[in-house]
Structures are given as C-alpha cells and as structure tokens.
PDB file of N, CA, C and O in Angstrom:
ATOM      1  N   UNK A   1       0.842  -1.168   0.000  1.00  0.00           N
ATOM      2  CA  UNK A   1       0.000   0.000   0.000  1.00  0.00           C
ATOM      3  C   UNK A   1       0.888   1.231   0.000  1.00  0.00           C
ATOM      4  O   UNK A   1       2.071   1.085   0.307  1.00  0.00           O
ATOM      5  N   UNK A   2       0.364   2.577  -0.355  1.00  0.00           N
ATOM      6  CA  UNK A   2       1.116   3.729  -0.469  1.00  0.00           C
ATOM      7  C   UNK A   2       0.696   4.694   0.611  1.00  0.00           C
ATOM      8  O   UNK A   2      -0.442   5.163   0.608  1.00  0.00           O
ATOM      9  N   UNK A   3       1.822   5.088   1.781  1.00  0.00           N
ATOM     10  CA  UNK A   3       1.589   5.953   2.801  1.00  0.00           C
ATOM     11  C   UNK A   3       2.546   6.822   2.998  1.00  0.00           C
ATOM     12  O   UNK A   3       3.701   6.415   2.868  1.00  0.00           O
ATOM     13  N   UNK A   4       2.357   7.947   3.288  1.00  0.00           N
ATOM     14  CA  UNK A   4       3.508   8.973   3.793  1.00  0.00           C
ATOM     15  C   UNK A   4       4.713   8.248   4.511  1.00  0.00           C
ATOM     16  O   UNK A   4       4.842   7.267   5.243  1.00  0.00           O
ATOM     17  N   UNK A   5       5.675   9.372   3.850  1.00  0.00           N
ATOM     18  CA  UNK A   5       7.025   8.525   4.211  1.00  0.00           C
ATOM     19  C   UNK A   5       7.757   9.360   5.518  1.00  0.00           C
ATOM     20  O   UNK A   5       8.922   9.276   5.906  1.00  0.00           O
ATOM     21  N   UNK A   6       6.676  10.163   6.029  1.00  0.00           N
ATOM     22  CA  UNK A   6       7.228  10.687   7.676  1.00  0.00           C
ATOM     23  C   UNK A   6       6.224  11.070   8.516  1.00  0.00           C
ATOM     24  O   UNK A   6       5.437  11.988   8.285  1.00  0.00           O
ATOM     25  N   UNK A   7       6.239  10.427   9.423  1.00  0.00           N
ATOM     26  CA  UNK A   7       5.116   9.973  10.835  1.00  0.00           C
ATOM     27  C   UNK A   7       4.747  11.060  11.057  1.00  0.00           C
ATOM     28  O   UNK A   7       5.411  12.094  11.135  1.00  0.00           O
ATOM     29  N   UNK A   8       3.089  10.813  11.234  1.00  0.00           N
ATOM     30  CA  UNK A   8       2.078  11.934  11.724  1.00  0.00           C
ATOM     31  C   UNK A   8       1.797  13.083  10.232  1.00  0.00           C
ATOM     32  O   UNK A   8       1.688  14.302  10.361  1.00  0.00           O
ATOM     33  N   UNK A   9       1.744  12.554   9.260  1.00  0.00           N
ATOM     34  CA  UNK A   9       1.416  12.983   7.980  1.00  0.00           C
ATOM     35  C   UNK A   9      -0.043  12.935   7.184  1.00  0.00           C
ATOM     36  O   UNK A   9      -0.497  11.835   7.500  1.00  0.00           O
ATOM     37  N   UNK A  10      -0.593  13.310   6.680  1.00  0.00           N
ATOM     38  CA  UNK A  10      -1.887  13.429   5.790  1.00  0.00           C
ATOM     39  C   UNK A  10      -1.834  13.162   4.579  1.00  0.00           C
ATOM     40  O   UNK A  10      -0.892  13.694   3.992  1.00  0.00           O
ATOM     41  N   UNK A  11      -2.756  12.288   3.751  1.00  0.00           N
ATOM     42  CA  UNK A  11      -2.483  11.733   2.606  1.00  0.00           C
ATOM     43  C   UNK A  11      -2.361  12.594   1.861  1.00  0.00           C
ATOM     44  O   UNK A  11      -1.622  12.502   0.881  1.00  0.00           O
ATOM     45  N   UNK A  12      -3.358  14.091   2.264  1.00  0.00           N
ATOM     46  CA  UNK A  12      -3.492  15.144   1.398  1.00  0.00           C
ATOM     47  C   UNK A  12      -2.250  16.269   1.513  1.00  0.00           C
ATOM     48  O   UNK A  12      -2.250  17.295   0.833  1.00  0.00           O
ATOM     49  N   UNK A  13      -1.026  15.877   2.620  1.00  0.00           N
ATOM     50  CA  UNK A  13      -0.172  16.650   2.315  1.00  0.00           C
ATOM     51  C   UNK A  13       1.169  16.175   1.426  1.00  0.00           C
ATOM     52  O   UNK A  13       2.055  16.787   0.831  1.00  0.00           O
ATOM     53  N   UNK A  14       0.806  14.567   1.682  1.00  0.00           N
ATOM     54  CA  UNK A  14       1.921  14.083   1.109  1.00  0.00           C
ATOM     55  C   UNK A  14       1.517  13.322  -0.418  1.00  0.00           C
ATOM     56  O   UNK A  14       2.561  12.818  -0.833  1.00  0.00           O
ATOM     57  N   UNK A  15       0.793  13.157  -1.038  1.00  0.00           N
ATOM     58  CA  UNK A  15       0.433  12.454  -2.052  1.00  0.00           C
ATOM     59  C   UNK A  15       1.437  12.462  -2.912  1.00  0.00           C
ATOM     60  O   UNK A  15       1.582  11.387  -3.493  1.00  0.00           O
ATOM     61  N   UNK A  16       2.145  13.259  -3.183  1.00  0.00           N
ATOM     62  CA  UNK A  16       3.200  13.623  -4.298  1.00  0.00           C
ATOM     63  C   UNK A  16       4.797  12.406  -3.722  1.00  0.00           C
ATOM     64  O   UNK A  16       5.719  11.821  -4.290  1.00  0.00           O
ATOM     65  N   UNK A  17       4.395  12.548  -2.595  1.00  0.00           N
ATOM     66  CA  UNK A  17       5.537  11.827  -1.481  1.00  0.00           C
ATOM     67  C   UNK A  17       5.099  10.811  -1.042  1.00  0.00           C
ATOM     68  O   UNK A  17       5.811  10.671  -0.047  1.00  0.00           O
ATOM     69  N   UNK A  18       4.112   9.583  -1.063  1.00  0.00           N
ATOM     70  CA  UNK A  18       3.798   8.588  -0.352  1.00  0.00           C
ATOM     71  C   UNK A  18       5.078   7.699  -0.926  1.00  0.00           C
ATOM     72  O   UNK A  18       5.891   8.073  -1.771  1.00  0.00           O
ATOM     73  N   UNK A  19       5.042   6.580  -0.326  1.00  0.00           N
ATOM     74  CA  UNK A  19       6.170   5.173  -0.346  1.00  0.00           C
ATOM     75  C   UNK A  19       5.401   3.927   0.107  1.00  0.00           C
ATOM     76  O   UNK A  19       4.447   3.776   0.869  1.00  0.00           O
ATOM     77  N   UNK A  20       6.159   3.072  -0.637  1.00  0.00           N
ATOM     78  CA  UNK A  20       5.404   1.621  -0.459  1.00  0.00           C
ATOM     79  C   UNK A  20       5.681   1.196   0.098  1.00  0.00           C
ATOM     80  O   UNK A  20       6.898   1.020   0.149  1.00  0.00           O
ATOM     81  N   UNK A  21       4.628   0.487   1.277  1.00  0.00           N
ATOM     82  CA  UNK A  21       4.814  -0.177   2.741  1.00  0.00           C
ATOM     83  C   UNK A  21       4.678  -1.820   1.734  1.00  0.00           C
ATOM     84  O   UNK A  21       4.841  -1.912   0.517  1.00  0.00           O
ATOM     85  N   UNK A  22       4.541  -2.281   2.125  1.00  0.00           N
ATOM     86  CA  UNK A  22       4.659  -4.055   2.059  1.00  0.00           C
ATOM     87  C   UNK A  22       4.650  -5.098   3.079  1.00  0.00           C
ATOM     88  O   UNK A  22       5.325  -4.787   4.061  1.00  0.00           O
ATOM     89  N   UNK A  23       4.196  -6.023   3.131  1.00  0.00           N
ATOM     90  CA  UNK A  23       4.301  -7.398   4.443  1.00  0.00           C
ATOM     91  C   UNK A  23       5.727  -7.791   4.057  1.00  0.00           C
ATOM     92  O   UNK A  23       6.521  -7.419   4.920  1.00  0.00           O
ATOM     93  N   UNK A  24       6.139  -8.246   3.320  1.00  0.00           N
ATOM     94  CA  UNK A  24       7.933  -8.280   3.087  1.00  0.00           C
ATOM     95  C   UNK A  24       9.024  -7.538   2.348  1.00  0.00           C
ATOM     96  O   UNK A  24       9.024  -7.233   1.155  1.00  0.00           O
ATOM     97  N   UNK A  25      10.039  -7.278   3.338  1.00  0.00           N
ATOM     98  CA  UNK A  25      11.186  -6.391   3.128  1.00  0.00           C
ATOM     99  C   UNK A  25      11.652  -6.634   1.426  1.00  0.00           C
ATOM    100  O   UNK A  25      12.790  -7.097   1.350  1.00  0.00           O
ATOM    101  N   UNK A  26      11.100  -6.447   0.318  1.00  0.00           N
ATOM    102  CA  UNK A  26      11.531  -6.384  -1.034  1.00  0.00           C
ATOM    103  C   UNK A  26      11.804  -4.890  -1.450  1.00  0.00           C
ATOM    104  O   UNK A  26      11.404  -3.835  -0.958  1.00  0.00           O
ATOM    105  N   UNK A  27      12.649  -5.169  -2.561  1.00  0.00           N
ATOM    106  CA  UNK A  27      13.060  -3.809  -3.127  1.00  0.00           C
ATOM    107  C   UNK A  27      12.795  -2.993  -2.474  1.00  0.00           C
ATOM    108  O   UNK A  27      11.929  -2.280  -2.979  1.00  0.00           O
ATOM    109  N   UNK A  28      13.292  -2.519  -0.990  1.00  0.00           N
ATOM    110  CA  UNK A  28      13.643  -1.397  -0.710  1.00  0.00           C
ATOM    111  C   UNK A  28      12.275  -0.478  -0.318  1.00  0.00           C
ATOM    112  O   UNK A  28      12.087   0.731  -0.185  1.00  0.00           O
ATOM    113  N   UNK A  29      11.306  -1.840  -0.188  1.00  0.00           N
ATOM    114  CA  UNK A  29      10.518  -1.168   0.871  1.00  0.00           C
ATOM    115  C   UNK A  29       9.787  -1.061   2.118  1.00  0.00           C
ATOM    116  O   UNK A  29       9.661  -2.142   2.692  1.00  0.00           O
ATOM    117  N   UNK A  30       9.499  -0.503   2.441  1.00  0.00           N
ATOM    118  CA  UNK A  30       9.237  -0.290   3.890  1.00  0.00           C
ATOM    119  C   UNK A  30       7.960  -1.617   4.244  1.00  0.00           C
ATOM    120  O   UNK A  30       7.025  -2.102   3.607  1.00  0.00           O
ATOM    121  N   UNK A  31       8.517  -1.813   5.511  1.00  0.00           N
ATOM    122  CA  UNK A  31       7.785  -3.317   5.998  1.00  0.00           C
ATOM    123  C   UNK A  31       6.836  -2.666   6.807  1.00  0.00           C
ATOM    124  O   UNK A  31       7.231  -1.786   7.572  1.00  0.00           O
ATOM    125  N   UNK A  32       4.959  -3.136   6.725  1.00  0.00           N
ATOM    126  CA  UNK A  32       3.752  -2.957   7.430  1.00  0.00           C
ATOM    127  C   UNK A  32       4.046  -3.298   8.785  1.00  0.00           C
ATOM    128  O   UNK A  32       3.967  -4.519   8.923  1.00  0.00           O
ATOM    129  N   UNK A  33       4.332  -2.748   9.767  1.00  0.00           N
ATOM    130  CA  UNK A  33       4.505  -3.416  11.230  1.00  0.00           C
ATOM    131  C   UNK A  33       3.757  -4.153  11.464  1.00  0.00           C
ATOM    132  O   UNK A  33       2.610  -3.844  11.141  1.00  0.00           O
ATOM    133  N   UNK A  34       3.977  -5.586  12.174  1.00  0.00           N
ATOM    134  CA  UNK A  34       2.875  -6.761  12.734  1.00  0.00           C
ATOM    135  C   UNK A  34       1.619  -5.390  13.339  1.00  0.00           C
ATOM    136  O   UNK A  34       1.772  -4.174  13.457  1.00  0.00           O
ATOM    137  N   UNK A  35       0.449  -6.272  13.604  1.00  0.00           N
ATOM    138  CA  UNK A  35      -0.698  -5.652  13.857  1.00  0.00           C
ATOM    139  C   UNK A  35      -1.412  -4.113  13.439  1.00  0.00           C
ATOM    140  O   UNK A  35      -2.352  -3.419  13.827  1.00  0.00           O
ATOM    141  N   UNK A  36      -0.552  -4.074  12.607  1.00  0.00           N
ATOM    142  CA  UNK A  36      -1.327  -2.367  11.710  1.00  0.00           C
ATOM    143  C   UNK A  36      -2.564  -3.099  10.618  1.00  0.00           C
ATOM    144  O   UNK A  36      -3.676  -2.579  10.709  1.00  0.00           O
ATOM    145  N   UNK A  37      -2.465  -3.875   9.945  1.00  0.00           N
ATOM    146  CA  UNK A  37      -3.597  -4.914   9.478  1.00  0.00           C
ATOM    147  C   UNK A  37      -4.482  -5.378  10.439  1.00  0.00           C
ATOM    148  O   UNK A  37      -4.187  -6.294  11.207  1.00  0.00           O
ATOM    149  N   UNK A  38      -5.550  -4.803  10.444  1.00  0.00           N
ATOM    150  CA  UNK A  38      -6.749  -5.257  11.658  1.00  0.00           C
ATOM    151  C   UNK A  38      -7.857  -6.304  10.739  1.00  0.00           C
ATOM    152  O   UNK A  38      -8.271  -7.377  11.178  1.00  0.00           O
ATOM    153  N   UNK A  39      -8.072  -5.960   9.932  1.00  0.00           N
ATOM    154  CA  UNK A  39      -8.977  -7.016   8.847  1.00  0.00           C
ATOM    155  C   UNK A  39      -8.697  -6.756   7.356  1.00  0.00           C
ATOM    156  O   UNK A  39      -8.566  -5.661   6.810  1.00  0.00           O
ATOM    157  N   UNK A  40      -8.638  -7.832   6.875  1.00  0.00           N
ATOM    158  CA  UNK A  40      -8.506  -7.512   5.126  1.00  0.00           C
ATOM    159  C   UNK A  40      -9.527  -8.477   4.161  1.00  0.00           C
ATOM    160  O   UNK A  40      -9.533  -9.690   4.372  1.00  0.00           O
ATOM    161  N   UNK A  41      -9.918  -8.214   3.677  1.00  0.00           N
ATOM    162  CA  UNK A  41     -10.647  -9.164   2.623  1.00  0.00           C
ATOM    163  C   UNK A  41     -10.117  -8.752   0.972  1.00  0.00           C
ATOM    164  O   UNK A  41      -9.853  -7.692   0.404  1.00  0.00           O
ATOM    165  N   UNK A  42     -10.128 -10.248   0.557  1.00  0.00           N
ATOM    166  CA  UNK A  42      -9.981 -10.243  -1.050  1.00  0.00           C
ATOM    167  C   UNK A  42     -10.731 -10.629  -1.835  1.00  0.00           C
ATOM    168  O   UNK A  42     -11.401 -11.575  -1.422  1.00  0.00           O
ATOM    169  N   UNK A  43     -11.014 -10.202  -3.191  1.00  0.00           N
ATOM    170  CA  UNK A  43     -11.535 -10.096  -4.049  1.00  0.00           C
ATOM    171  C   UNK A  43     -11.079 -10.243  -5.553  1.00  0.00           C
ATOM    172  O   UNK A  43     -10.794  -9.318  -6.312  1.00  0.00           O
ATOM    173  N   UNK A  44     -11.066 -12.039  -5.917  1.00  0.00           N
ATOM    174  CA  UNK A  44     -10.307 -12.124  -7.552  1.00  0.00           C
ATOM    175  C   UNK A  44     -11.458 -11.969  -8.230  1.00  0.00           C
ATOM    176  O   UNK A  44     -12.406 -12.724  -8.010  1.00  0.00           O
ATOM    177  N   UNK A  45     -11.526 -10.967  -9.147  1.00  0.00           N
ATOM    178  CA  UNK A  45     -12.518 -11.346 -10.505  1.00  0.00           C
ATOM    179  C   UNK A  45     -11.716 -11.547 -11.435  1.00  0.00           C
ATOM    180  O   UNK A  45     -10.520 -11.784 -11.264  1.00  0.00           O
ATOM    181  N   UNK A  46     -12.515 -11.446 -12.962  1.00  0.00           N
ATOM    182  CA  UNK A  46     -11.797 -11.996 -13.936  1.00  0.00           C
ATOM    183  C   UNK A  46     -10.905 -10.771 -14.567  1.00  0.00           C
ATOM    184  O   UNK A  46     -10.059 -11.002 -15.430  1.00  0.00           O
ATOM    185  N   UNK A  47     -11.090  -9.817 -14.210  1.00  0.00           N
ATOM    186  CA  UNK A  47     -10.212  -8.498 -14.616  1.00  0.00           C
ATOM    187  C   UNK A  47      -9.071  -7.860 -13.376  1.00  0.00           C
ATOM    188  O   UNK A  47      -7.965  -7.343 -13.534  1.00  0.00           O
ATOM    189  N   UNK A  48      -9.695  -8.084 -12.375  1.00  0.00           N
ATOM    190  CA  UNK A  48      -9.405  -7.099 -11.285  1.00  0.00           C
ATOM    191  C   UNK A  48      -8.947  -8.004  -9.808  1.00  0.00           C
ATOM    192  O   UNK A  48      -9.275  -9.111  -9.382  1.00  0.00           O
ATOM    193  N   UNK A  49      -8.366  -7.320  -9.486  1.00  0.00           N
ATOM    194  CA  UNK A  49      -8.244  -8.163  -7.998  1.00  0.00           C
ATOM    195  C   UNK A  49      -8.712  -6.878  -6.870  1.00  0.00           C
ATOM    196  O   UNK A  49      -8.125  -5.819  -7.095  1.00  0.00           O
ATOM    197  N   UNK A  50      -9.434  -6.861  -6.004  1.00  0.00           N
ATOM    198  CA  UNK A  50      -9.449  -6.004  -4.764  1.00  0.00           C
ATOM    199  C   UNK A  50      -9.395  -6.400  -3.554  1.00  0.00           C
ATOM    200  O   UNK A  50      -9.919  -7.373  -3.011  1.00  0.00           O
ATOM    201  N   UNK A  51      -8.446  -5.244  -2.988  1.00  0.00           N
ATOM    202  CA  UNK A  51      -8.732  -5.700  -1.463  1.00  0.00           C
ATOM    203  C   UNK A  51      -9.139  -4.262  -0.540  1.00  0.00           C
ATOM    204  O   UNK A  51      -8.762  -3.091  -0.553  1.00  0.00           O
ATOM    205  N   UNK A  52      -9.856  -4.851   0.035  1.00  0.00           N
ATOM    206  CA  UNK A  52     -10.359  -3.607   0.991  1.00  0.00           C
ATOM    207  C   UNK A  52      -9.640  -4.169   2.762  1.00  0.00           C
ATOM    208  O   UNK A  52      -9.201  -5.259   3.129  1.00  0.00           O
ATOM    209  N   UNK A  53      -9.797  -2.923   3.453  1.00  0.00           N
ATOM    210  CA  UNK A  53      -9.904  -3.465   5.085  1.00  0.00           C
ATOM    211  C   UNK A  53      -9.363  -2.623   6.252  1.00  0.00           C
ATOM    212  O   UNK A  53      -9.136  -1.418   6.148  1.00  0.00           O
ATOM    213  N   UNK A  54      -9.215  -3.185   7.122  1.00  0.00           N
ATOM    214  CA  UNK A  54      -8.928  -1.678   7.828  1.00  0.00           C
ATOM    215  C   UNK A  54      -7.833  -1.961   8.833  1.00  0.00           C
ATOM    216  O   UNK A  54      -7.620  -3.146   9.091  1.00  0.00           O
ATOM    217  N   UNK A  55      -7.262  -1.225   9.307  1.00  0.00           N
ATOM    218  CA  UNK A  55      -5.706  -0.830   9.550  1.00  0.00           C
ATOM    219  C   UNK A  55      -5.462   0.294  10.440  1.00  0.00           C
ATOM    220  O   UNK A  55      -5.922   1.379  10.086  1.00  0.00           O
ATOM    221  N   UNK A  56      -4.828   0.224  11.521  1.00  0.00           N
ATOM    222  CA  UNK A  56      -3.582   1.248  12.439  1.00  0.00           C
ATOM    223  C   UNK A  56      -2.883   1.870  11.787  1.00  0.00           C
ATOM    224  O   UNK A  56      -1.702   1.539  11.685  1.00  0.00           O
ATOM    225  N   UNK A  57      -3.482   3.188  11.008  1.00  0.00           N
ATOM    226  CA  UNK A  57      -2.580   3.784  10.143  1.00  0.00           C
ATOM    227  C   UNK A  57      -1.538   4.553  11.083  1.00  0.00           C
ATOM    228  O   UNK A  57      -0.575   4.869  10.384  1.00  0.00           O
ATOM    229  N   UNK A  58      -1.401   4.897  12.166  1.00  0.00           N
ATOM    230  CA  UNK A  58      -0.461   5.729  12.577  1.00  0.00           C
ATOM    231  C   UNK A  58       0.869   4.845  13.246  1.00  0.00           C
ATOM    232  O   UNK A  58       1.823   5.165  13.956  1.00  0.00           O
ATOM    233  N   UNK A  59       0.222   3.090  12.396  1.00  0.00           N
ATOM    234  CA  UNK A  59       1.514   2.423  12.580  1.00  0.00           C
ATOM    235  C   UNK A  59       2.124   2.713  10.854  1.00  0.00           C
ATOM    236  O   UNK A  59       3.336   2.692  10.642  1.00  0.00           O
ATOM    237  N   UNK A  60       1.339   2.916   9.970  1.00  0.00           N
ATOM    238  CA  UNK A  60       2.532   3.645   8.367  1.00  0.00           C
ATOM    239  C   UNK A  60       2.142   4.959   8.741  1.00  0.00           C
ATOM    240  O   UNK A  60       1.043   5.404   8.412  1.00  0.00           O
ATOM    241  N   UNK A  61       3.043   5.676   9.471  1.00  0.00           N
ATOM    242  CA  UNK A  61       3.166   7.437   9.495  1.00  0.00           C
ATOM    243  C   UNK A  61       2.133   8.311   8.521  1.00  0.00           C
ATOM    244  O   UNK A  61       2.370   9.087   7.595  1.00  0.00           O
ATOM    245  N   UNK A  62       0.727   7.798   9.200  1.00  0.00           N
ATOM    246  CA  UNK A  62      -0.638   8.283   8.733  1.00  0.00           C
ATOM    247  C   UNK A  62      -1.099   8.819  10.483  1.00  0.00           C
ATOM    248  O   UNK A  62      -0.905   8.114  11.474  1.00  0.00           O
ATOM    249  N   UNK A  63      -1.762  10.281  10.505  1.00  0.00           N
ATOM    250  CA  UNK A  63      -2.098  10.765  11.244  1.00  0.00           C
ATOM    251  C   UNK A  63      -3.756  10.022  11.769  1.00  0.00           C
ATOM    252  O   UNK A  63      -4.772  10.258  11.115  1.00  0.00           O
ATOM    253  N   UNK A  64      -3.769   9.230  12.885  1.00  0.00           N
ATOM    254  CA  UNK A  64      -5.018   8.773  13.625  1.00  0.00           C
ATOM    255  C   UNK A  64      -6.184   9.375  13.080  1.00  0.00           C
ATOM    256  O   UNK A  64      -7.097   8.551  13.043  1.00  0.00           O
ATOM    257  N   UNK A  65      -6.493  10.435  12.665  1.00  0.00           N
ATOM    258  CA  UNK A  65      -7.690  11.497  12.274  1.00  0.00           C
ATOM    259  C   UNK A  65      -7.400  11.412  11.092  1.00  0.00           C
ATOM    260  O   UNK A  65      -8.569  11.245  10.743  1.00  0.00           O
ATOM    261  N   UNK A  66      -6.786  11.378  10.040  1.00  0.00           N
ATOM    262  CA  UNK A  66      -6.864  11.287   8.820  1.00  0.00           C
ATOM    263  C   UNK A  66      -7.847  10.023   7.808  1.00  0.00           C
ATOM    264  O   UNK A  66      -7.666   8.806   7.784  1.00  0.00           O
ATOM    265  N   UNK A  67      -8.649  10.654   7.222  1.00  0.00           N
ATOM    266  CA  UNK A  67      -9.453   9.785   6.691  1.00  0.00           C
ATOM    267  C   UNK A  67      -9.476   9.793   5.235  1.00  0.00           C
ATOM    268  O   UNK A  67     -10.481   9.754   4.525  1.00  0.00           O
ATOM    269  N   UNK A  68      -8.097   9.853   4.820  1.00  0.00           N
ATOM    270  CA  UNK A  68      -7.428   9.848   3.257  1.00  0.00           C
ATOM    271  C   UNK A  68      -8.010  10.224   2.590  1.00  0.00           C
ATOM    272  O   UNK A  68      -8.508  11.297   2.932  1.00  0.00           O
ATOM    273  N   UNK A  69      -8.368   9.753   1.326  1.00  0.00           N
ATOM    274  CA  UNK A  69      -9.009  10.580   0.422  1.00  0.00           C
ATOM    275  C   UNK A  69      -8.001   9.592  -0.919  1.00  0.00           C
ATOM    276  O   UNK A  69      -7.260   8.611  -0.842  1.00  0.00           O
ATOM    277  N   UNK A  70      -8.438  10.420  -1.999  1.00  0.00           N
ATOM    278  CA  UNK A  70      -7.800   9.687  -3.503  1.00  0.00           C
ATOM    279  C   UNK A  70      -6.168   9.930  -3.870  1.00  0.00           C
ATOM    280  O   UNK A  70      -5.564  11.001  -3.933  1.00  0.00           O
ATOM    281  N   UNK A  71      -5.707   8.665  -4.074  1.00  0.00           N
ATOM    282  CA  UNK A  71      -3.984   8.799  -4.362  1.00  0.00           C
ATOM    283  C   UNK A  71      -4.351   8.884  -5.912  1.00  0.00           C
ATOM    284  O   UNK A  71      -4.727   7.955  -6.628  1.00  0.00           O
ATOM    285  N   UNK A  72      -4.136  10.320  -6.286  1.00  0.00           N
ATOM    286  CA  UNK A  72      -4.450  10.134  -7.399  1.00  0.00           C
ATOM    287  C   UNK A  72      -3.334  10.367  -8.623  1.00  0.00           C
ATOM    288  O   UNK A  72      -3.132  11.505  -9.047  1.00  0.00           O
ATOM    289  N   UNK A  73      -2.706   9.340  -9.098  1.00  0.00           N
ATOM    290  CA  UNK A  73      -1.354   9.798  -9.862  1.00  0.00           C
ATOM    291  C   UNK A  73      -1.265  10.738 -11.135  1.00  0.00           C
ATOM    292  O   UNK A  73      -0.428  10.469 -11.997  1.00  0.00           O
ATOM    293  N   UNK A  74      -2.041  11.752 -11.268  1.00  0.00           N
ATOM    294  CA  UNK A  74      -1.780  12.840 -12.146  1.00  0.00           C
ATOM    295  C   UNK A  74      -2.123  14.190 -11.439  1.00  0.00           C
ATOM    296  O   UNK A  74      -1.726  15.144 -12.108  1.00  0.00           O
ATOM    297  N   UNK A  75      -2.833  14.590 -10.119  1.00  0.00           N
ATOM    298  CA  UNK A  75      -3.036  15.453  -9.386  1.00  0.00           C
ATOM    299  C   UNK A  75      -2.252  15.631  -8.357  1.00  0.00           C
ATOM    300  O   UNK A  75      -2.495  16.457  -7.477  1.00  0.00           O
ATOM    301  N   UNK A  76      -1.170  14.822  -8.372  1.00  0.00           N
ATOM    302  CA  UNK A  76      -0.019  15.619  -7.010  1.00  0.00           C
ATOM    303  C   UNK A  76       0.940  16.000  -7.916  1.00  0.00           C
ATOM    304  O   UNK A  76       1.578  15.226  -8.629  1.00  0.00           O
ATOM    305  N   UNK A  77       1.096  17.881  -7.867  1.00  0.00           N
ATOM    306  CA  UNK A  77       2.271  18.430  -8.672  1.00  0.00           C
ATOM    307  C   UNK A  77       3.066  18.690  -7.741  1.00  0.00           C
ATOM    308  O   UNK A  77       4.014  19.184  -8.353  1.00  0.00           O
ATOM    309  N   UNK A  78       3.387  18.696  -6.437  1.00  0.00           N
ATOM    310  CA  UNK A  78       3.557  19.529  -5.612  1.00  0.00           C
ATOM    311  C   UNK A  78       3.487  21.008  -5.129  1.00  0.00           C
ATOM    312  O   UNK A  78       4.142  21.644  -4.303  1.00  0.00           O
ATOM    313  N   UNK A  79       2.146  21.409  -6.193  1.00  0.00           N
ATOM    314  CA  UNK A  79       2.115  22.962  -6.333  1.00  0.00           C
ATOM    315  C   UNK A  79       1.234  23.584  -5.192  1.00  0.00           C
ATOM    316  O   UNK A  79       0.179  22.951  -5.163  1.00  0.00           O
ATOM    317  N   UNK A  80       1.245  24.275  -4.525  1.00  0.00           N
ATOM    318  CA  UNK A  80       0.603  24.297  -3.339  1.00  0.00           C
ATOM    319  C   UNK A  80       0.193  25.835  -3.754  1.00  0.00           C
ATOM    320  O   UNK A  80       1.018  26.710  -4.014  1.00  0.00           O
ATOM    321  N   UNK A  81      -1.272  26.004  -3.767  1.00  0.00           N
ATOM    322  CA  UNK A  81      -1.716  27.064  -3.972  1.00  0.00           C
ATOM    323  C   UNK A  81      -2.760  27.840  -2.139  1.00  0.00           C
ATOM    324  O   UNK A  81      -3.632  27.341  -1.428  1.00  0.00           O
ATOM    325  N   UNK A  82      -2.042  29.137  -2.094  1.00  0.00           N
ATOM    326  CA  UNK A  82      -2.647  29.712  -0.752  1.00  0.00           C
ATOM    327  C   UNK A  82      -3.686  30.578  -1.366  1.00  0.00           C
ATOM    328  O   UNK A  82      -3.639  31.065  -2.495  1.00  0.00           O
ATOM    329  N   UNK A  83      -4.514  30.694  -0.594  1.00  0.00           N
ATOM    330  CA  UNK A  83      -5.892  31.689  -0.697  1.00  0.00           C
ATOM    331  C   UNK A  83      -5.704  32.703   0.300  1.00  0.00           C
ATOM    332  O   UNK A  83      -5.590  32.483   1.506  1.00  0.00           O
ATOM    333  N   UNK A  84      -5.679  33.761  -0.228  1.00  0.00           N
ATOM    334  CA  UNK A  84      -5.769  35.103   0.486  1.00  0.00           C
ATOM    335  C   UNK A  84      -7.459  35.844   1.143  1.00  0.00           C
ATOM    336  O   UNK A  84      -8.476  35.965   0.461  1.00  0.00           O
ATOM    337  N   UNK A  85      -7.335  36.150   2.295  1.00  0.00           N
ATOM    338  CA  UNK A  85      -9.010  36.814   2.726  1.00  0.00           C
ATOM    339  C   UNK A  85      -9.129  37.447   2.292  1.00  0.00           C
ATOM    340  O   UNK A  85     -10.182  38.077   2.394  1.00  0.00           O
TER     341      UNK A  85
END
C-alpha cells in the first residue's frame, strides 16, 4: 500500500511523497509493522483483484484522524496554492 514517508502525515499533504509499505522487506521497501492490518478481505474477478480493510494507520506514518481521500497519480504536482481573505 502507499503511505507517507514521515510519521504523523496526511495523505493530502503528502500524495506527491507517499512510499510503499509491504508485508515483506523487497526492493527497498518499507515493511507494514505486525498488527497495523486489523482485517482484510480479497476479491479475484476476472479483470481485477481487490482488497479492501482496515488498519492502524499511525503504525505507516498516517495521522489517527486522517481519513485519506484519492492517491491520485496525475493530481499531485507539488504545487501548493494559498488563498488570500
């Protein structure tokens, strides 16, 4: 799965910056700590595979209150636009 790569982070600040957690240490990425997986279910169809489920995100450096939102790979530029009053 893809989560911020420094603790106590928001999907919506880091999207441009998430990193791949994994159940095993491959290519260089970051391992899911035992018990951050609380339930998972899978799903093979004939196109698609899904899995949904739910998880201790502030064991992958996801802020407890954060309730993510879309990793969406053409909308993180890192352009950060401020609004003035």
């Amino acid at each position: 799965m893809w989560a911020p790569p420094i603790p106590n982070s928001t999907i919506g600040d880091t999207e441009a910056e998430t990193v791949a957690w994994c159940t095993k240490p491959n290519h260089g990425t970051r391992v899911i700590p035992g018990g951050t997986l609380t339930g998972v279910q899978f799903l093979r169809a004939p196109a698609y595979l899904l899995v949904v489920g739910h998880l201790n995100q502030i064991n992958i450096d996801m802020q407890t209150n954060d309730t993510g939102g879309e990793m969406d790979p053409h909308g993180a530029d890192e352009v950060r636009t401020q609004l003035f009053c």
